[in-house]
N, C-alpha and C positions, 0 to 999 in steps of 0.2 A: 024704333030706329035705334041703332047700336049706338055708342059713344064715336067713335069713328065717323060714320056717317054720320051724326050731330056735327063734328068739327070738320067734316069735309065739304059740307051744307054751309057752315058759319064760314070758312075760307073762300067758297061761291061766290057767297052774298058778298063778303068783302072785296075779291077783285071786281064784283060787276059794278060797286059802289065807286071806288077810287082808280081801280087801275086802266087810266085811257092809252089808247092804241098810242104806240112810238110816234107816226106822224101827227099824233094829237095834243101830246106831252105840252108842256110850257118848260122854256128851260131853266134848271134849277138856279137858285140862289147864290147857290157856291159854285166856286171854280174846283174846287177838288180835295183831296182829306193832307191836311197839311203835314200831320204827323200823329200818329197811335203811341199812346204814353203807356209803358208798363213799373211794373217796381221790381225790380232788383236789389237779390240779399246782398250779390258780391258781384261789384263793379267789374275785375279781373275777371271774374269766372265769366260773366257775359257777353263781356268783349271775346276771350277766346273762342266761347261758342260762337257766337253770330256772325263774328268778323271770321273766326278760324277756321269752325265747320261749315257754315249757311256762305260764307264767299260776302257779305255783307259788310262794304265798307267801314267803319268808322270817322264817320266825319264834322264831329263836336264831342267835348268833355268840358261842362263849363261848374259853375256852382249853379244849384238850382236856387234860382231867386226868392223863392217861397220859403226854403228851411235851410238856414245856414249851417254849412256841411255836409249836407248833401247835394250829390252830383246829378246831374242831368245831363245825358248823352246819347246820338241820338246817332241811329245806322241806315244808309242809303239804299234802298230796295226801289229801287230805277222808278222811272219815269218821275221823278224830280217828286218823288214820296220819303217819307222817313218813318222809319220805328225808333222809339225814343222812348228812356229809360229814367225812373228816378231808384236814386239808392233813400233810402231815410236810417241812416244810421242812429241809432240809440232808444228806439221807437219799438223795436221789440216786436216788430209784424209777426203775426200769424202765418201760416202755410198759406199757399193760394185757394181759392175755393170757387168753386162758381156759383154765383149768389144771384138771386134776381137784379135787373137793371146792372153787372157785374158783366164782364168778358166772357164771352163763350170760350172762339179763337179770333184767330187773325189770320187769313187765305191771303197768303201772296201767289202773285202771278208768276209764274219762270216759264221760259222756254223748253221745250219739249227735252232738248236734249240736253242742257241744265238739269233739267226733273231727274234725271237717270243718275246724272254724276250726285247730284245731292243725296239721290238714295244711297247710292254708295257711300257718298261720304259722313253719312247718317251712321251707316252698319258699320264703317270701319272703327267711329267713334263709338260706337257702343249705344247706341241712342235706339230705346225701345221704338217701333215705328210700325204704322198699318198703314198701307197703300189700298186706296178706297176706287172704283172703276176704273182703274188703269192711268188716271189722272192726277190722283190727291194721294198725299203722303200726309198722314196726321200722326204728331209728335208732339211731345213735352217738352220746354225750354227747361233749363236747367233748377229753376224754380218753381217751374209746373204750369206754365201757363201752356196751353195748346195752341197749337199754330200748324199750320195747313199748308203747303207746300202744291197749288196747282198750275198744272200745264197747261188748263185751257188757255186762250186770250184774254183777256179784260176785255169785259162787258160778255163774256160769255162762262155758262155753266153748262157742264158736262152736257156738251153739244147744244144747248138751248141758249140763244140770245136772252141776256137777263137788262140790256140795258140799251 
């Protein structure tokens, strides 16, 4: 058996283990993801991207309570979600990376025809970008993080009910 089929076997076994049918579920613990925290080099440059190009409000800049001098701010990506940002100035961070237990990305949800103007407003900026089955636009924030821009619904992927 190929490596593949080993990890396609081992995926099997896992949904048949955990994953019970929608009207089986128990409902979860949580009411829902409060805010996605990232690190930001430069506070300004952030803000103009998310809020400038992505259309993403700003709607907090406070001090981050944890390391005095650093900011924490945080941008409204609808249905009463947030992306939220610390700066840690003087700390000398490294580039972004994606590390185990680390951020892949972050798939916000947009409307269909949102999607369209966003891609535009991707290209006009100058923002390297690949649109993946006609739905997802994946990009780099200005610090590297990836972030996924999709059309589907919430609670669905690329036509498959995922919730």
């Amino acid at each position: 058996m190929s490596t593949t089929q080993h990890l396609a076997a081992d995926r099997a076994a896992l949904r048949a283990e955990f994953l019970a049918p929608a009207d089986e579920r128990p409902a979860s613990s949580a009411r829902g993801l409060h805010h996605t925290a990232l690190v930001s080099s430069d506070v300004r440059r952030t803000i103009e991207f998310y809020q400038g190009v992505l259309g993403f409000p700003l709607t907090e800049l406070i001090e981050n309570r944890d390391y005095p001098g650093s900011s924490h701010f945080f941008f409204d990506i609808g249905n009463q979600n947030l992306l939220a940002f610390f700066d840690f100035p003087g700390l000398d961070l490294g580039p972004y990376a994606e590390v185990l237990g680390g951020l892949h990305h972050v798939a916000i949800s947009v409307d269909p025809d949102r999607w369209e103007r966003l891609r535009e407003a991707l290209t006009a900026a100058g923002v390297e970008h690949v649109v993946h089955s006609g739905v997802s636009i994946y990009f780099r924030d200005p610090d590297g993080a990836r972030i996924e821009l999709i059309a589907d619904p919430l609670g669905e992927m690329y036509g498959e009910v995922v919730l």
